[in-house]
DSSP file (Angstrom, degrees, kcal/mol; ACC not computed):
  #  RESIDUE AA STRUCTURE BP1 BP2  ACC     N-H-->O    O-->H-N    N-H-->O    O-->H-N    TCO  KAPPA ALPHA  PHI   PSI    X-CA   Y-CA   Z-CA
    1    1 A X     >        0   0    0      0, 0.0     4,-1.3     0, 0.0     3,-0.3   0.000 360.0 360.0 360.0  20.6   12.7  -23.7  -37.7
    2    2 A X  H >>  +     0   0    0      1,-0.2     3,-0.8     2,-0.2     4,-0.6   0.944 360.0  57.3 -37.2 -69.5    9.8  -26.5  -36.4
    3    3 A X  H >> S+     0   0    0      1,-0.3     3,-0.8     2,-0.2     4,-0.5   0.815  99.7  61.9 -93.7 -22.0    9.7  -25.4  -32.8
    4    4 A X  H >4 S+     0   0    0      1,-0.3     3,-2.7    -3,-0.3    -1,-0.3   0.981 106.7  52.9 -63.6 -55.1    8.7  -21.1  -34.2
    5    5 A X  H << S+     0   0    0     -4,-1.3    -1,-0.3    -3,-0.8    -2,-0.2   0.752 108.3  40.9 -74.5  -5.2    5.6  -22.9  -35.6
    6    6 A X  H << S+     0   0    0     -3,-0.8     2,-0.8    -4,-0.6    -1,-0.2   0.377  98.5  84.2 -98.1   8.0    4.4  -24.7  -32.2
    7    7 A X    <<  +     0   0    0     -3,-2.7     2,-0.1    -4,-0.5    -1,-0.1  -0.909  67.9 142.2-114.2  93.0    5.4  -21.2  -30.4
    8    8 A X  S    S-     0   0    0     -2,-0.8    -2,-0.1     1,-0.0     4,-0.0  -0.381  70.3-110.7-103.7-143.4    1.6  -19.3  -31.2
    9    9 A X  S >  S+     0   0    0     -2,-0.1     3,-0.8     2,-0.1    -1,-0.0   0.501 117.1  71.0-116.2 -15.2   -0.6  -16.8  -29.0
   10   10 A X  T 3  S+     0   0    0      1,-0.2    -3,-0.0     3,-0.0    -1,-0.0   0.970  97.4  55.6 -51.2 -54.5   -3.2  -20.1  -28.9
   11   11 A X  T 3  S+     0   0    0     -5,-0.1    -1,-0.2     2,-0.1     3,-0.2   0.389  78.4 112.0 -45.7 -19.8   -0.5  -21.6  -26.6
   12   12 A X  S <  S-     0   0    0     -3,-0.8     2,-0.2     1,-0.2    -3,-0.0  -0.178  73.9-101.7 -52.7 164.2    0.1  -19.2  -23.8
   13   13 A X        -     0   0    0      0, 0.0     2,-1.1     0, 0.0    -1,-0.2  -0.453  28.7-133.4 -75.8 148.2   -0.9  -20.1  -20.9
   14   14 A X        -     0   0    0     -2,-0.2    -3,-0.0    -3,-0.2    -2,-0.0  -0.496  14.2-171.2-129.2 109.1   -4.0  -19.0  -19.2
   15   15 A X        -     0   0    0     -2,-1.1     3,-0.1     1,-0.1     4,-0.1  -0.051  26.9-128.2 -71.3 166.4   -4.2  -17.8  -15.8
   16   16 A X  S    S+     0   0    0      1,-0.2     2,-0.4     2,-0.1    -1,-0.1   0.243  89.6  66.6-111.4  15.9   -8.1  -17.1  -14.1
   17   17 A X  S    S-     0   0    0      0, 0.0    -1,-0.2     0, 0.0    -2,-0.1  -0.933  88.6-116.0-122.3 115.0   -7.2  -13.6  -13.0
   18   18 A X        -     0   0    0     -2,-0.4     3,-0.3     1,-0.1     2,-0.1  -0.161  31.2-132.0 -45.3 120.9   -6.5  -10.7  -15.1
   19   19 A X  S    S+     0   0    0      1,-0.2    -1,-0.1    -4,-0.1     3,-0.0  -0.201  74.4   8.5 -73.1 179.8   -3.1   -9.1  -15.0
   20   20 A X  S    S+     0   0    0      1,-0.1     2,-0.4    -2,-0.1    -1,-0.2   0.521  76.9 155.3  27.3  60.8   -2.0   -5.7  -14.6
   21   21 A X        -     0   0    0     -3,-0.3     2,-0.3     7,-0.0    -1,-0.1  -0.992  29.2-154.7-100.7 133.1   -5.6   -4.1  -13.8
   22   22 A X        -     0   0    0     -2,-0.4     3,-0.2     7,-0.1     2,-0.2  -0.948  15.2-171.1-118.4 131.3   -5.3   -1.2  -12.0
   23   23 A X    >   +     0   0    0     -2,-0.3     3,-2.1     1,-0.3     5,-0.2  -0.392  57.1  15.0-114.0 163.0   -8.4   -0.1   -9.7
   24   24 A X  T 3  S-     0   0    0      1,-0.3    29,-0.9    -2,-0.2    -1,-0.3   0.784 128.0 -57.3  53.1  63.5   -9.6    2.9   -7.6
   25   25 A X  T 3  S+     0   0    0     -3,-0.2    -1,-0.3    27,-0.1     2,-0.2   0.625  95.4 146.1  49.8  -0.6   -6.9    5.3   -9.2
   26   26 A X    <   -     0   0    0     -3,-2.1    -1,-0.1     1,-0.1    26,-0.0  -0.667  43.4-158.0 -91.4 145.0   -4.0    3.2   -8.2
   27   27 A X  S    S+     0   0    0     -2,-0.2     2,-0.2     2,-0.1    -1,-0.1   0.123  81.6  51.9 -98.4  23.1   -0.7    3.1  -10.9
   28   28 A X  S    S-     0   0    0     -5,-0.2     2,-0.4    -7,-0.0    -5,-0.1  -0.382  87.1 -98.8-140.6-164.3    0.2   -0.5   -9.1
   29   29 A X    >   -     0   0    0     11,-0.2     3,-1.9    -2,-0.2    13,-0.4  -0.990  38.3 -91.4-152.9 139.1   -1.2   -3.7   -8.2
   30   30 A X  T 3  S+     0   0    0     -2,-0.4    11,-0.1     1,-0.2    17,-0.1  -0.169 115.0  25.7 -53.8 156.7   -2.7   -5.3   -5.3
   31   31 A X  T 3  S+     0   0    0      2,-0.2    -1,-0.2     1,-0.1    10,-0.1   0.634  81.6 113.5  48.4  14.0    0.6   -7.2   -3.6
   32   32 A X    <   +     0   0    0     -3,-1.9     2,-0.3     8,-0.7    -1,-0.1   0.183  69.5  49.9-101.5  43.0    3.0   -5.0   -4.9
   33   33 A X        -     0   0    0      7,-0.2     7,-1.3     8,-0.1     2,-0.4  -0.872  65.5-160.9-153.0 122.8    4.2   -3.5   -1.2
   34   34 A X  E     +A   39   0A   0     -2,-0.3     2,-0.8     5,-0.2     3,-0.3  -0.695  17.0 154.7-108.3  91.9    4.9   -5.4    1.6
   35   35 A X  E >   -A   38   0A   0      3,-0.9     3,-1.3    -2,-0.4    -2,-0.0  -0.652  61.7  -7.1-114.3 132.6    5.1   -4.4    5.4
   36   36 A X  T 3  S-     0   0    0     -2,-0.8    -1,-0.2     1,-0.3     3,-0.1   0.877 122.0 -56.8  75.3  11.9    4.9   -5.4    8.4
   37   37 A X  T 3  S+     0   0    0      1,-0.4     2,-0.3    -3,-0.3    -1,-0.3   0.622 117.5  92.3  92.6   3.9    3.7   -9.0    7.4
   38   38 A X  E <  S-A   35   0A   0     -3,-1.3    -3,-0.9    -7,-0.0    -1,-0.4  -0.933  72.0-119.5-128.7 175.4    0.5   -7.6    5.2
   39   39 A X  E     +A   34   0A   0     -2,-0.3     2,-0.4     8,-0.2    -5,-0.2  -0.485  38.6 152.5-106.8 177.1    0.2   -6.8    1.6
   40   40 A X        -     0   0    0     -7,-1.3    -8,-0.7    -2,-0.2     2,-0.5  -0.984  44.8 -60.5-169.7 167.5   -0.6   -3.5    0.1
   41   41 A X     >  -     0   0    0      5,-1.9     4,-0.7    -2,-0.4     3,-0.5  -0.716  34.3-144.2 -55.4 119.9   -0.4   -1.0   -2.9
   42   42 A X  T  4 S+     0   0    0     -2,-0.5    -1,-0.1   -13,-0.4    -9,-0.1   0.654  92.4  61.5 -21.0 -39.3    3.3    0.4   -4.0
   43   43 A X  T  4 S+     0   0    0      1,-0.3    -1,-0.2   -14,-0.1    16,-0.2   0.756 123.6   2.9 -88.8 -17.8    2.0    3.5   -4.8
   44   44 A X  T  4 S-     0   0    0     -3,-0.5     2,-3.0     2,-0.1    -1,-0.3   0.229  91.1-114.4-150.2  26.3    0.7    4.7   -2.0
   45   45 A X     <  +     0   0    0     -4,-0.7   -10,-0.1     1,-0.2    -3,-0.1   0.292  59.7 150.6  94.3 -33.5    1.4    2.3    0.8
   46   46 A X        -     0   0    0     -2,-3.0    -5,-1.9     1,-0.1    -1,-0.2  -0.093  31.8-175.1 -38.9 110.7   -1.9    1.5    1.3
   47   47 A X        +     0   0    0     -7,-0.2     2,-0.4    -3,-0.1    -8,-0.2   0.351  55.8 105.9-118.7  25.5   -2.6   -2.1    2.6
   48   48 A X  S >  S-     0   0    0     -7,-0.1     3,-0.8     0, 0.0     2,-0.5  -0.725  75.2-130.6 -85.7 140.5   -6.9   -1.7    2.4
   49   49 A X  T 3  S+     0   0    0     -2,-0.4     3,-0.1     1,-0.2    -2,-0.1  -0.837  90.9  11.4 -99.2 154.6   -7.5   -3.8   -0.5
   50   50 A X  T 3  S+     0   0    0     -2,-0.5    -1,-0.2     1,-0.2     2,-0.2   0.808  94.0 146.8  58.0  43.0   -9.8   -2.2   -3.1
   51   51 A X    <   -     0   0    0     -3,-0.8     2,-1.1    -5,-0.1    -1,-0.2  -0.602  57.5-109.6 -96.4 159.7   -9.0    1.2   -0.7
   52   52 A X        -     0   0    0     -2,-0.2   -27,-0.1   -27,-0.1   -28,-0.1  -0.814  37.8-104.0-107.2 107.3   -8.9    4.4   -3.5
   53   53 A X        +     0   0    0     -2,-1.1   -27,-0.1   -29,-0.9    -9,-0.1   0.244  33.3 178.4  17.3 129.5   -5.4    6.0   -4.3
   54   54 A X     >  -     0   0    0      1,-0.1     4,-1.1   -11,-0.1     3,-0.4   0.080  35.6-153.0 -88.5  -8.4   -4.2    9.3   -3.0
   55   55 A X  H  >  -     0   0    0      1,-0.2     4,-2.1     2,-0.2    -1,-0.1  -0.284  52.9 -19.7  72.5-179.8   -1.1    8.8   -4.5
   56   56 A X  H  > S+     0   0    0      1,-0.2     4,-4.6     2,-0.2     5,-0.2   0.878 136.5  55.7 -43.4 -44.3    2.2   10.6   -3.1
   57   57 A X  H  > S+     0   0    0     -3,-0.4     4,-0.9     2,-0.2     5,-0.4   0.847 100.4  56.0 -82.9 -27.3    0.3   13.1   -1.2
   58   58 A X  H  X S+     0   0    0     -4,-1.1     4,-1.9     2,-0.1    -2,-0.2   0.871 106.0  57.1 -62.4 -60.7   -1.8   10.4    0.8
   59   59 A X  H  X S+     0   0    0     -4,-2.1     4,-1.9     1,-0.3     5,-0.3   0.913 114.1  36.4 -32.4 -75.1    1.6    9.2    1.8
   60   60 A X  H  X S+     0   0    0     -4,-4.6     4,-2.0     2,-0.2    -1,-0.3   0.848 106.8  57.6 -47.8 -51.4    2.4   12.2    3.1
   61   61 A X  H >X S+     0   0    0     -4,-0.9     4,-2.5     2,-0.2     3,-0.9   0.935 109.9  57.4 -18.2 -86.2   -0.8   13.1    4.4
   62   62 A X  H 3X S+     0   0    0     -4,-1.9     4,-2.8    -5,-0.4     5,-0.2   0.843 112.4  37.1 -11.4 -77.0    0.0    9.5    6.4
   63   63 A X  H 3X S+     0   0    0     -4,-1.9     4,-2.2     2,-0.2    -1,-0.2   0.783 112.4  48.9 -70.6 -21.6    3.0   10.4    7.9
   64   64 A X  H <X>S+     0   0    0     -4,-2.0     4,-3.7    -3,-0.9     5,-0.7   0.957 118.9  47.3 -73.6 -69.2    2.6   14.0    8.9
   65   65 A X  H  X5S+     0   0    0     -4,-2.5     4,-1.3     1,-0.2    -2,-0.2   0.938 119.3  46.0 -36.6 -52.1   -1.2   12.3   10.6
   66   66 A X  H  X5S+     0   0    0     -4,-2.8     4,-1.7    -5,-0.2    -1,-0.2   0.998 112.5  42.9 -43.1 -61.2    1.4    9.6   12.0
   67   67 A X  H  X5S+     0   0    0     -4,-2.2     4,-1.5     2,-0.3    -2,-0.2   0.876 115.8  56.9 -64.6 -30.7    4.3   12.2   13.4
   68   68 A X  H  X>S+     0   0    0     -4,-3.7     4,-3.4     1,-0.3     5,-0.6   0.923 108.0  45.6 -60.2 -51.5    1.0   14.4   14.9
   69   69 A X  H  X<S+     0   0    0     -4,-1.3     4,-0.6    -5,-0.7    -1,-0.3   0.842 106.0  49.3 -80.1 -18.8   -0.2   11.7   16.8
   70   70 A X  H  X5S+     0   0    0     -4,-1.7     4,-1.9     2,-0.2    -1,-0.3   0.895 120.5  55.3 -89.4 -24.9    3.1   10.2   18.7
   71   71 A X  H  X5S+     0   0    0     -4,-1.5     4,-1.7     1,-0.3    -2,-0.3   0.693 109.5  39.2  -8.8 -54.3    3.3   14.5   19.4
   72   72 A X  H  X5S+     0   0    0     -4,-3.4     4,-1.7     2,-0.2    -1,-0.3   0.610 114.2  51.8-102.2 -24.0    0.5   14.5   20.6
   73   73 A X  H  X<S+     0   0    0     -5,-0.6     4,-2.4    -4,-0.6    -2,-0.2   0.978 113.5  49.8 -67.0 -63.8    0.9   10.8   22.7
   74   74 A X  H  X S+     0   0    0     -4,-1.9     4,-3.3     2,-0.3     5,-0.3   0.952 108.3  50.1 -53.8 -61.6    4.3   12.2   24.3
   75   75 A X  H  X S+     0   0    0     -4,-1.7     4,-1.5     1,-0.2     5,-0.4   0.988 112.8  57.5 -69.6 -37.6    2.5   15.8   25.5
   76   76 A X  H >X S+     0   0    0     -4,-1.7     4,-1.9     1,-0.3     3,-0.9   0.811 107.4  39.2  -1.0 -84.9    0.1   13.4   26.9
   77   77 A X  H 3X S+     0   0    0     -4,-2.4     4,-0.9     1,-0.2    -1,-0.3   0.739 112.6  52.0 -56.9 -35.9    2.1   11.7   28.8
   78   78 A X  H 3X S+     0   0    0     -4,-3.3     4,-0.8    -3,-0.2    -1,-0.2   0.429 110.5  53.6 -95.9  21.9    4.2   14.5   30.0
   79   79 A X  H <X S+     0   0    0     -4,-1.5     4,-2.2    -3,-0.9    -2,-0.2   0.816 109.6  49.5 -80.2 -52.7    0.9   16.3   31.1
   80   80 A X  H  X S+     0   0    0     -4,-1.9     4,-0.9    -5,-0.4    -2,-0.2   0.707 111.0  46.4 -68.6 -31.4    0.1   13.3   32.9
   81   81 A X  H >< S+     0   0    0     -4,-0.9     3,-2.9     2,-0.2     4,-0.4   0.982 111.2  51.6 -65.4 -62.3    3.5   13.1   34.6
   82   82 A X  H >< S+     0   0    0     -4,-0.8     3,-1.1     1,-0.3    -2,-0.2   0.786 112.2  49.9 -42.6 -45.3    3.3   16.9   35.5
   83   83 A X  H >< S+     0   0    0     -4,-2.2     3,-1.0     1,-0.3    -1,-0.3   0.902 110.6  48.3 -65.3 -43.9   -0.4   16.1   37.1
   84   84 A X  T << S+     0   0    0     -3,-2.9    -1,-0.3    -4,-0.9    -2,-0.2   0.604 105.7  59.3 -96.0 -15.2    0.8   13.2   39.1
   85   85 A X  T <         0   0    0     -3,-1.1    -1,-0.2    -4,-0.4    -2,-0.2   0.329 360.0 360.0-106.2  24.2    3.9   15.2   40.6
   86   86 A X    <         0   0    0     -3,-1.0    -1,-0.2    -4,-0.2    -2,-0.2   0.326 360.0 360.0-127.4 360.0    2.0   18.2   42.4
């Protein structure tokens, strides 16, 4: 049983950044979500870094604000047809 006595906690390795700290109300970690080619929080989607949490209901919040706004892009446009055809 030599190699359990060269295995202590002196031996880890030691990284220069602190794992697992979770900031600003977030239950995740900077780089755990990836879209669209940037990186972001898991937990809410969020891809400002150091941005503060909303959690699930930011997400939602986010997509309902998304789904308003191509809504609102589309009567736009068919305002803008309607205008152009009189």
């Amino acid at each position: 049983m030599l190699w359990r006595s060269c295995v202590t906690q002196e031996n880890k390795a030691r990284s220069r950044y602190e794992e697992d700290v979770y900031v600003n109300n977030h239950t995740s970690v900077w780089g755990s979500y990836w879209r669209d080619g940037t990186w972001g929080y898991a937990c809410c989607h969020q891809t400002t870094k150091n941005s503060y949490c909303l959690g699930k209901a930011g997400t939602q919040v986010k997509q309902e604000v998304a789904e308003q706004m191509i809504a609102n892009m589309e009567a736009k446009a068919a305002e803008d047809a309607a205008a152009l055809q009189k």
